[in-house]
mmCIF file of the N, C-alpha and C atoms, coordinates in Angstrom:
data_MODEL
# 
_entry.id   MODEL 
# 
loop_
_atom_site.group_PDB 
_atom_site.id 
_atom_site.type_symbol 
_atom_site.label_atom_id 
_atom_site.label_alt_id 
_atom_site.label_comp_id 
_atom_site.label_asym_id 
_atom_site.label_entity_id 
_atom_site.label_seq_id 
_atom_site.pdbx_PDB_ins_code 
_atom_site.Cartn_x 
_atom_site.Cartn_y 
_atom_site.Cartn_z 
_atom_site.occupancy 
_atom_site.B_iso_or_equiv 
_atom_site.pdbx_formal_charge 
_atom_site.auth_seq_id 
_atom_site.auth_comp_id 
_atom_site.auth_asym_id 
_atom_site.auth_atom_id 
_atom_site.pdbx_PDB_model_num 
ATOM 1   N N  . UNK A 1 1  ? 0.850   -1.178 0.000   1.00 0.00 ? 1  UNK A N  1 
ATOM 2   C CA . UNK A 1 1  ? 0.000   0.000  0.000   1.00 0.00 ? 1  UNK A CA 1 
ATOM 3   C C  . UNK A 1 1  ? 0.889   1.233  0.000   1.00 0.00 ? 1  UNK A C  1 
ATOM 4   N N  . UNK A 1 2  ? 0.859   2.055  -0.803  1.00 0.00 ? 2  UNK A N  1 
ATOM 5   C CA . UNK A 1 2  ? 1.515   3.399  -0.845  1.00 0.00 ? 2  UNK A CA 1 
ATOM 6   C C  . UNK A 1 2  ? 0.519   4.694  -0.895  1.00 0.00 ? 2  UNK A C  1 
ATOM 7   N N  . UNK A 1 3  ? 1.385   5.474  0.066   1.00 0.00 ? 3  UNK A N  1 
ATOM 8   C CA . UNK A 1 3  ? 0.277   6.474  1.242   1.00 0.00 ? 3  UNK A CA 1 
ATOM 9   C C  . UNK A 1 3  ? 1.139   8.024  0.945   1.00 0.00 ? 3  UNK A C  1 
ATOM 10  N N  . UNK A 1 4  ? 0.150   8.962  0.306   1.00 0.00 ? 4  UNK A N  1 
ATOM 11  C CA . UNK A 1 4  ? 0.944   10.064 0.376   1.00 0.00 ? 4  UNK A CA 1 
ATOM 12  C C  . UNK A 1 4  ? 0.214   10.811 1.432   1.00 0.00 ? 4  UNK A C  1 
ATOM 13  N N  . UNK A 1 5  ? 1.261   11.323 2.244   1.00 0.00 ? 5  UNK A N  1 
ATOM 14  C CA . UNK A 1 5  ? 0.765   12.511 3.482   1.00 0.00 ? 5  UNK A CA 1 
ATOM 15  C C  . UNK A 1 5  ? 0.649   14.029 3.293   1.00 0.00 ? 5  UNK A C  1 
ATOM 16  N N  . UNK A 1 6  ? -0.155  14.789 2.997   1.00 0.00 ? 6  UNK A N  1 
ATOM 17  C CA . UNK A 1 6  ? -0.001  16.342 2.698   1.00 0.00 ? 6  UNK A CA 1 
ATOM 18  C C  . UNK A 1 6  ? 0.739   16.755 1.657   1.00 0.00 ? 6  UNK A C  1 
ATOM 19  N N  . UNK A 1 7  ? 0.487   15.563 0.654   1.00 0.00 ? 7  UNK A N  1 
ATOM 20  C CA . UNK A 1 7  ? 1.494   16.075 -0.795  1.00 0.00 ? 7  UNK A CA 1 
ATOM 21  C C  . UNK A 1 7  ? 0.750   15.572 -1.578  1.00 0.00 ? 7  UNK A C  1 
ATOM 22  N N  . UNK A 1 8  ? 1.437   15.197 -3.165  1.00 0.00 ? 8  UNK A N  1 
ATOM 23  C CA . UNK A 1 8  ? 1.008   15.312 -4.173  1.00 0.00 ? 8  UNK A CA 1 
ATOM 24  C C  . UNK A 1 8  ? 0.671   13.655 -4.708  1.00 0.00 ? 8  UNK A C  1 
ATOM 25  N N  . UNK A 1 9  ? -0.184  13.775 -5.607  1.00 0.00 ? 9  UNK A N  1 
ATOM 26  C CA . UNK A 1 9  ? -0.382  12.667 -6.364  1.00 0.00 ? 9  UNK A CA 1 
ATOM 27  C C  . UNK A 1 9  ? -0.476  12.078 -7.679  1.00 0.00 ? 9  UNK A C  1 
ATOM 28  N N  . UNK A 1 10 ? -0.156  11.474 -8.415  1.00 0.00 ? 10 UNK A N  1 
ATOM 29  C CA . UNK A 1 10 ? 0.631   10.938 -10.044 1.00 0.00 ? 10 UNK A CA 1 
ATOM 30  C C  . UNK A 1 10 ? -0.907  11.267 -10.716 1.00 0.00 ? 10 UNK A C  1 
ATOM 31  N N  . UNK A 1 11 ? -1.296  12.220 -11.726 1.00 0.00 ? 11 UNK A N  1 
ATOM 32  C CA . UNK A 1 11 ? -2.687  12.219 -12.134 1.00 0.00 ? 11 UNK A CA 1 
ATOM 33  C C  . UNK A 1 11 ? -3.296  11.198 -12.663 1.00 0.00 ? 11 UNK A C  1 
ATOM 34  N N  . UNK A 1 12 ? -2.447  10.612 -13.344 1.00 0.00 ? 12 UNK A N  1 
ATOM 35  C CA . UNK A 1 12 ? -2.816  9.822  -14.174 1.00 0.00 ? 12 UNK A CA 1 
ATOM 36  C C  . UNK A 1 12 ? -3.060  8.624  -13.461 1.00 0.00 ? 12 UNK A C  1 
ATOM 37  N N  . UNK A 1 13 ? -2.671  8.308  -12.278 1.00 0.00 ? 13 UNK A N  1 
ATOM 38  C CA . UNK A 1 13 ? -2.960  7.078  -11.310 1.00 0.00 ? 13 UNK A CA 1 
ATOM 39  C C  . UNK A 1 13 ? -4.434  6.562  -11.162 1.00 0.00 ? 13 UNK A C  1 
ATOM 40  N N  . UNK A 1 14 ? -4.915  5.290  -11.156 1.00 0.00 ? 14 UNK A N  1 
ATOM 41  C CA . UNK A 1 14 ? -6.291  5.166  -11.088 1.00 0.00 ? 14 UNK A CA 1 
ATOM 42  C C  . UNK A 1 14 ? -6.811  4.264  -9.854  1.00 0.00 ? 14 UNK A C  1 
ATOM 43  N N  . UNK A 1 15 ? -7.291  5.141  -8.983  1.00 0.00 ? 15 UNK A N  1 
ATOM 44  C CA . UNK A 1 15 ? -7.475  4.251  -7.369  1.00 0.00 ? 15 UNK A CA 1 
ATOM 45  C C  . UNK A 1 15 ? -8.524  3.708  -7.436  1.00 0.00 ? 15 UNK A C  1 
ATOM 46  N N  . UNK A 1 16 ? -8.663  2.795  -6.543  1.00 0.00 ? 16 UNK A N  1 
ATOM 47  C CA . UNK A 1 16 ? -10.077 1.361  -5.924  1.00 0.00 ? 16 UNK A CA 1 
ATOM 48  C C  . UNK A 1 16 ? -11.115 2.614  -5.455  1.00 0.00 ? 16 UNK A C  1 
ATOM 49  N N  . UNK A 1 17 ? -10.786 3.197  -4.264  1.00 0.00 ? 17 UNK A N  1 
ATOM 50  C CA . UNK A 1 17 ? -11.470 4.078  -3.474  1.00 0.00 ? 17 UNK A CA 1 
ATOM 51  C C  . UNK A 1 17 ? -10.578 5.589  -3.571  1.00 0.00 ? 17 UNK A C  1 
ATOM 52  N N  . UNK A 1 18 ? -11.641 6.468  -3.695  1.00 0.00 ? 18 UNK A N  1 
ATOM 53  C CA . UNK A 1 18 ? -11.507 7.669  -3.087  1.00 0.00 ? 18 UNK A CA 1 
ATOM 54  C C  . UNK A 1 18 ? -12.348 8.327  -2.390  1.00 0.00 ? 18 UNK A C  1 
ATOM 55  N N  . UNK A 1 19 ? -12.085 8.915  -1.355  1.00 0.00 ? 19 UNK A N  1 
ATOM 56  C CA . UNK A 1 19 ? -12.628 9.400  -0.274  1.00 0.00 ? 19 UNK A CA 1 
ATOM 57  C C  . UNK A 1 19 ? -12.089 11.026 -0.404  1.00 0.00 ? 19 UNK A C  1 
ATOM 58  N N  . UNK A 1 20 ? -13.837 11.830 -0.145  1.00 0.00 ? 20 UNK A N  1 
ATOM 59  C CA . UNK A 1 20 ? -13.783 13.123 -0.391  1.00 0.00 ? 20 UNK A CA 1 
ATOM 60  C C  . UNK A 1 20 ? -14.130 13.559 1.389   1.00 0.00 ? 20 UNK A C  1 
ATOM 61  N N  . UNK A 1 21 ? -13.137 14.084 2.294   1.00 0.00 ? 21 UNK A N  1 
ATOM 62  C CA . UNK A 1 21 ? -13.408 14.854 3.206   1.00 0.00 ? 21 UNK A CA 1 
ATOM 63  C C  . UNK A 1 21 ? -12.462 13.869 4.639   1.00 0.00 ? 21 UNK A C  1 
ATOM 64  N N  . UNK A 1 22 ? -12.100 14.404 5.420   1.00 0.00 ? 22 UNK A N  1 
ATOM 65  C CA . UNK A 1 22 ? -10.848 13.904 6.837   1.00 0.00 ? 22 UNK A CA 1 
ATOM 66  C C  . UNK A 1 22 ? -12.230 14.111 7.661   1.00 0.00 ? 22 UNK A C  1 
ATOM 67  N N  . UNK A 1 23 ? -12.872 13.950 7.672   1.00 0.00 ? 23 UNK A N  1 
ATOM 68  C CA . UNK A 1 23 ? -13.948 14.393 8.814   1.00 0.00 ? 23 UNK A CA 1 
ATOM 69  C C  . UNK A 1 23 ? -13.486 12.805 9.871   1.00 0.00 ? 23 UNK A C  1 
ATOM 70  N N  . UNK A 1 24 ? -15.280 12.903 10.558  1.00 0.00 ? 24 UNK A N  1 
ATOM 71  C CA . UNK A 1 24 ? -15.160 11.689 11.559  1.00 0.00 ? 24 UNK A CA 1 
ATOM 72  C C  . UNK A 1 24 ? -15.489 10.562 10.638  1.00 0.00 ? 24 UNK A C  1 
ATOM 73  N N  . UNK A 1 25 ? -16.275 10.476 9.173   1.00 0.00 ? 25 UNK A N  1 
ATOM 74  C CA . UNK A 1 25 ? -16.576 9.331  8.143   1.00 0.00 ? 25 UNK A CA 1 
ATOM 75  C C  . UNK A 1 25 ? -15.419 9.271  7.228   1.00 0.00 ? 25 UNK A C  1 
ATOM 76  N N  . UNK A 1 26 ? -14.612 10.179 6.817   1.00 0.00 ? 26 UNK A N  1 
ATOM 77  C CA . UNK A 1 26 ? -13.920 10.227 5.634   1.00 0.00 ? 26 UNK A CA 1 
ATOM 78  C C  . UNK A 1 26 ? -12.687 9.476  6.409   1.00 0.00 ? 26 UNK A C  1 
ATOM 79  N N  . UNK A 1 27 ? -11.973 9.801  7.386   1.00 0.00 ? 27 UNK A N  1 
ATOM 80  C CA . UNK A 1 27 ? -11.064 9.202  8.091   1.00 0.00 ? 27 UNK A CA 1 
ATOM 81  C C  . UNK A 1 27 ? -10.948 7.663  8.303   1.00 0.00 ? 27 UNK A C  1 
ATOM 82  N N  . UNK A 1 28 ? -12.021 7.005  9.092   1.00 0.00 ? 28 UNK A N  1 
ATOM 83  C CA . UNK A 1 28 ? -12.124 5.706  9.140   1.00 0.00 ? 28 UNK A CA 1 
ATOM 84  C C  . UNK A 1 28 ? -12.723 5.176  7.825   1.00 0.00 ? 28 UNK A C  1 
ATOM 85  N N  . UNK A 1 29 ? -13.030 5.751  6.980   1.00 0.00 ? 29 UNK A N  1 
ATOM 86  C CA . UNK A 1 29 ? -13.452 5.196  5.467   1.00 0.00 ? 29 UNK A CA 1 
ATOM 87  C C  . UNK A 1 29 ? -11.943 5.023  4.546   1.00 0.00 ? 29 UNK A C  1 
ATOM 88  N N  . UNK A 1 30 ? -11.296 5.451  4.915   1.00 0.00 ? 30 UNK A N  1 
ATOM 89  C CA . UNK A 1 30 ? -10.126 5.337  3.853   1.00 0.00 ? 30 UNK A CA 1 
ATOM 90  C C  . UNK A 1 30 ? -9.272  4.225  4.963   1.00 0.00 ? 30 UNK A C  1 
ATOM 91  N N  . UNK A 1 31 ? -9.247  4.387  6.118   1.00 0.00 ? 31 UNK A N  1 
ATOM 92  C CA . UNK A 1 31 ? -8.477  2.941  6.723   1.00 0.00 ? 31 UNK A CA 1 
ATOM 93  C C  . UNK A 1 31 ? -9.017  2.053  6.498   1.00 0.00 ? 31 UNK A C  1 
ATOM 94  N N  . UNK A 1 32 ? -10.105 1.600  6.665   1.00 0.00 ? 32 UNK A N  1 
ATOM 95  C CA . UNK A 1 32 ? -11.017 0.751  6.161   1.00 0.00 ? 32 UNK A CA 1 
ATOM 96  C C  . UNK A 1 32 ? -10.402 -0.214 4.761   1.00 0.00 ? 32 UNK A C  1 
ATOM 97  N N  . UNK A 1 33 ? -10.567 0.695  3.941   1.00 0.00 ? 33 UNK A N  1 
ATOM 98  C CA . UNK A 1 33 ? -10.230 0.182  2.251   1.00 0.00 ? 33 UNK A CA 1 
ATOM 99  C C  . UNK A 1 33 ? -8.355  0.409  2.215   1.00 0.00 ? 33 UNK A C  1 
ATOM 100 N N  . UNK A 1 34 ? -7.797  1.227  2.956   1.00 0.00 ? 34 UNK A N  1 
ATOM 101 C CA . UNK A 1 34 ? -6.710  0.236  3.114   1.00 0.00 ? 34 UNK A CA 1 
ATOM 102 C C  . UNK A 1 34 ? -6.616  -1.077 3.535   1.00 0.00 ? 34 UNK A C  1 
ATOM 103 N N  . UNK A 1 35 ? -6.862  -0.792 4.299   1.00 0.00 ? 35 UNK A N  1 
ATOM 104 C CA . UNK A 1 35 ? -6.994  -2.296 5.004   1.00 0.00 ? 35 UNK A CA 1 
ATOM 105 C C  . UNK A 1 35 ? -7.686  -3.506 4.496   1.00 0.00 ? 35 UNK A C  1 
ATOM 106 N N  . UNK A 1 36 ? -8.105  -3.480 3.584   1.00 0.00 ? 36 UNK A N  1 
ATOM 107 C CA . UNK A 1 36 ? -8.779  -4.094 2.454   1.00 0.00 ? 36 UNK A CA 1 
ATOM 108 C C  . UNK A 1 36 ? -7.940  -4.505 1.702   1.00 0.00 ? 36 UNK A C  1 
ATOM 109 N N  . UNK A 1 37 ? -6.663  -3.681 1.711   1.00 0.00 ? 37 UNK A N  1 
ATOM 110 C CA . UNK A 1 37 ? -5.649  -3.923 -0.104  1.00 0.00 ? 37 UNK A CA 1 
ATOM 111 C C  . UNK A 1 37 ? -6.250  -3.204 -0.965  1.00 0.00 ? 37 UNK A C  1 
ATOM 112 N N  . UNK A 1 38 ? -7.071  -1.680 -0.559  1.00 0.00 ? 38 UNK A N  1 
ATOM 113 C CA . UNK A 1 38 ? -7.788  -1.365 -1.750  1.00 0.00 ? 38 UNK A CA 1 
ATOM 114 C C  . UNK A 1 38 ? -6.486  0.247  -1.935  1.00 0.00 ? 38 UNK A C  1 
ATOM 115 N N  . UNK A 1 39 ? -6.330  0.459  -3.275  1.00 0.00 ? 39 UNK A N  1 
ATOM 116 C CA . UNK A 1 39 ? -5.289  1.315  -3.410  1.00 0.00 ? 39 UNK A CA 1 
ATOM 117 C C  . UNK A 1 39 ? -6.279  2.703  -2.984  1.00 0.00 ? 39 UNK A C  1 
ATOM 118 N N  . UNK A 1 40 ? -6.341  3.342  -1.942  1.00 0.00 ? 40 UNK A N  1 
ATOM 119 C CA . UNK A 1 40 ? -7.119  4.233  -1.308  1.00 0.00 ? 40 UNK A CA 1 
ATOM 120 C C  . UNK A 1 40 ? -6.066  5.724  -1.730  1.00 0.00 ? 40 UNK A C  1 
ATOM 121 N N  . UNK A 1 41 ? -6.801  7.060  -1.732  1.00 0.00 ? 41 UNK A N  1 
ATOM 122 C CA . UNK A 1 41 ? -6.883  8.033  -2.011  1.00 0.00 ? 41 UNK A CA 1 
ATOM 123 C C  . UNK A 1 41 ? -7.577  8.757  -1.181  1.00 0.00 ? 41 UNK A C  1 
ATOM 124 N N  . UNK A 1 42 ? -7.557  9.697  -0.075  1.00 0.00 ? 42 UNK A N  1 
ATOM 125 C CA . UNK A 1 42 ? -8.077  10.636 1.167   1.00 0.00 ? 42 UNK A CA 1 
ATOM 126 C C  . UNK A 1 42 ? -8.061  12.302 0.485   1.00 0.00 ? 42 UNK A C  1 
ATOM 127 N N  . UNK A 1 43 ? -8.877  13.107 0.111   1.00 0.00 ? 43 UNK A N  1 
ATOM 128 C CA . UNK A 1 43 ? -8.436  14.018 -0.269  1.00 0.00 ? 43 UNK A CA 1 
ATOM 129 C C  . UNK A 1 43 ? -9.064  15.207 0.866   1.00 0.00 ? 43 UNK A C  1 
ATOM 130 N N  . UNK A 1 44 ? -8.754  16.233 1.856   1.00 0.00 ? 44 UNK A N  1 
ATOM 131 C CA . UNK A 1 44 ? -9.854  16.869 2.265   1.00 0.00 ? 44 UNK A CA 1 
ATOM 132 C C  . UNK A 1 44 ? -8.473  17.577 3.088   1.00 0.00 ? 44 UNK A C  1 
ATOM 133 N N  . UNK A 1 45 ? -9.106  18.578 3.571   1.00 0.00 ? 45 UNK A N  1 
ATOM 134 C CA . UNK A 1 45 ? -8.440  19.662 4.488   1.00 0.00 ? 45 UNK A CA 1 
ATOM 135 C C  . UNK A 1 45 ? -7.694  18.677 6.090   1.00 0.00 ? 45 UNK A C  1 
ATOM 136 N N  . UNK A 1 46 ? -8.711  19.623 6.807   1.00 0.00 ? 46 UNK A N  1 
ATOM 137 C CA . UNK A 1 46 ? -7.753  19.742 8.480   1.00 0.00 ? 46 UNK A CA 1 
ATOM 138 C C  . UNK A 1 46 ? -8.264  18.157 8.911   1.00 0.00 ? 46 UNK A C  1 
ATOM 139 N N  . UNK A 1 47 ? -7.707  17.175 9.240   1.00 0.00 ? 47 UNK A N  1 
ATOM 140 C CA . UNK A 1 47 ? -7.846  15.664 9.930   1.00 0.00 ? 47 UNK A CA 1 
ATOM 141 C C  . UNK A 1 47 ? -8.870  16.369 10.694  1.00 0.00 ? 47 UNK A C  1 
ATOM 142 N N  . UNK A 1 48 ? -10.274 15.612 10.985  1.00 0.00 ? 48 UNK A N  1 
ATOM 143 C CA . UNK A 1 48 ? -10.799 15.679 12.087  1.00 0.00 ? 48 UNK A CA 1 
ATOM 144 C C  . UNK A 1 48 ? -12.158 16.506 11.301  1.00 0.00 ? 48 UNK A C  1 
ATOM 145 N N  . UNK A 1 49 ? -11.771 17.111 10.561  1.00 0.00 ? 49 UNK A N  1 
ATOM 146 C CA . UNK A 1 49 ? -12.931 17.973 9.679   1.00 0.00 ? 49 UNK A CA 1 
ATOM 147 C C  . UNK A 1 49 ? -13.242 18.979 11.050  1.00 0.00 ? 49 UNK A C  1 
ATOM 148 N N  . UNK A 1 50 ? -14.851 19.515 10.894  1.00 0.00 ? 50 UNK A N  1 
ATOM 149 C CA . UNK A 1 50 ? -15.057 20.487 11.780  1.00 0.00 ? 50 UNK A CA 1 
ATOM 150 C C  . UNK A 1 50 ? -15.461 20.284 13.086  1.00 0.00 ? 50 UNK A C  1 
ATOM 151 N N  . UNK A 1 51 ? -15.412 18.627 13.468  1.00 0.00 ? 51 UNK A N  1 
ATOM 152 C CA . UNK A 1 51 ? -14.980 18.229 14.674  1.00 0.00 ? 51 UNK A CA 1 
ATOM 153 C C  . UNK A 1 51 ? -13.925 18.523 15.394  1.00 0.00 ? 51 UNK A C  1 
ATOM 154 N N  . UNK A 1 52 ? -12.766 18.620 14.573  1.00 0.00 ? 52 UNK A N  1 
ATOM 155 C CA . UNK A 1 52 ? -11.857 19.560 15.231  1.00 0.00 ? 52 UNK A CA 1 
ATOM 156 C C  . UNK A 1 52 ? -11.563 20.565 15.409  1.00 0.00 ? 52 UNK A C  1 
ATOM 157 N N  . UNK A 1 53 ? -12.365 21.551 15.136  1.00 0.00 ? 53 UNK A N  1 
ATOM 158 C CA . UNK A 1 53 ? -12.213 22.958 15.145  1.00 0.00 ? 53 UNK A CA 1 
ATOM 159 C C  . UNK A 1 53 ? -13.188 22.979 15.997  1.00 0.00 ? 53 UNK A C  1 
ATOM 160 N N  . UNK A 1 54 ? -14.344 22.940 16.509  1.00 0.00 ? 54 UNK A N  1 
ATOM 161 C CA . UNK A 1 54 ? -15.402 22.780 17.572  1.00 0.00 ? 54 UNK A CA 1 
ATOM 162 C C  . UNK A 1 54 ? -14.673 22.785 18.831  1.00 0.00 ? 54 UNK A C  1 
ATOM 163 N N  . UNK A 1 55 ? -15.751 24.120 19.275  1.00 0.00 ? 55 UNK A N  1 
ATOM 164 C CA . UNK A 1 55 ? -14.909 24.193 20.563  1.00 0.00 ? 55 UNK A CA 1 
ATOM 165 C C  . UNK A 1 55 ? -16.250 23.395 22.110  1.00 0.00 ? 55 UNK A C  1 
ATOM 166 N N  . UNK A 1 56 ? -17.444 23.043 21.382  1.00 0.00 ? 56 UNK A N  1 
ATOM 167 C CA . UNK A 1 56 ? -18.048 22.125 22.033  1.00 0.00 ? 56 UNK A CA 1 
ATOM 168 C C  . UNK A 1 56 ? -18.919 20.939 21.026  1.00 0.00 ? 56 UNK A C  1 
ATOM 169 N N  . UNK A 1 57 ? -18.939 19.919 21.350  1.00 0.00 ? 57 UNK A N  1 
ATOM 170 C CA . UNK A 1 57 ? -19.459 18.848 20.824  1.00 0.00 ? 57 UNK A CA 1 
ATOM 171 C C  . UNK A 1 57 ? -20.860 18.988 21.293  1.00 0.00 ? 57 UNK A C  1 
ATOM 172 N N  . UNK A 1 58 ? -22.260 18.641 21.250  1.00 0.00 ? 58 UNK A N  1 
ATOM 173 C CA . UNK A 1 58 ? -23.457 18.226 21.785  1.00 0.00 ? 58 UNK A CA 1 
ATOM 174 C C  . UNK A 1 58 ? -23.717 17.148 21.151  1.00 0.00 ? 58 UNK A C  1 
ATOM 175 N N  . UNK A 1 59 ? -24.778 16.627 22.204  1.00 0.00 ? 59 UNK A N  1 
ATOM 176 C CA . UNK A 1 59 ? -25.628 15.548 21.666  1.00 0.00 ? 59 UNK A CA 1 
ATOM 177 C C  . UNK A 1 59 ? -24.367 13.881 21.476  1.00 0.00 ? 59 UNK A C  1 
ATOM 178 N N  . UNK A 1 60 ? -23.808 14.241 22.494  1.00 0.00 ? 60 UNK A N  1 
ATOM 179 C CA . UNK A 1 60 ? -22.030 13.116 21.787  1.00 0.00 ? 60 UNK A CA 1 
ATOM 180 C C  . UNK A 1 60 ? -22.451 12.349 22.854  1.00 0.00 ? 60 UNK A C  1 
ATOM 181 N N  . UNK A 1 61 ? -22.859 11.098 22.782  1.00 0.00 ? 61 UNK A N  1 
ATOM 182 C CA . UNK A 1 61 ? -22.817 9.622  23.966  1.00 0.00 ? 61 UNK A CA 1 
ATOM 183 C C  . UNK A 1 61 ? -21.675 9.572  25.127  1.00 0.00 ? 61 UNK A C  1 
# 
């Protein structure tokens, strides 16, 4: 499995999965299909999406 971190990617490359957004779904959706053997692609801003920028959570178990 080959994983690029905060850089660039070959255009012409053609992935299993791509995943649009680092949120709390986009995150465990792309480990997931790694973990599969699936050649995965993560594209989205800040890890954590706007869960991490929240300075309170509600409604959280």
């Amino acid at each position: 499995m080959d994983s690029t971190i905060l850089g660039s990617t070959d255009i012409g490359k053609v992935y299993d999965v791509i995943v649009i957004g680092t949120g709390s779904a986009g995150l465990p959706a792309g480990m997931y299909a790694a973990r599969y053997k699936l050649d995965t692609l993560v594209i989205g801003g800040i890890p954590g999406g706007a869960l991490a920028q929240s300075h309170q959570v509600e409604n959280y178990p």
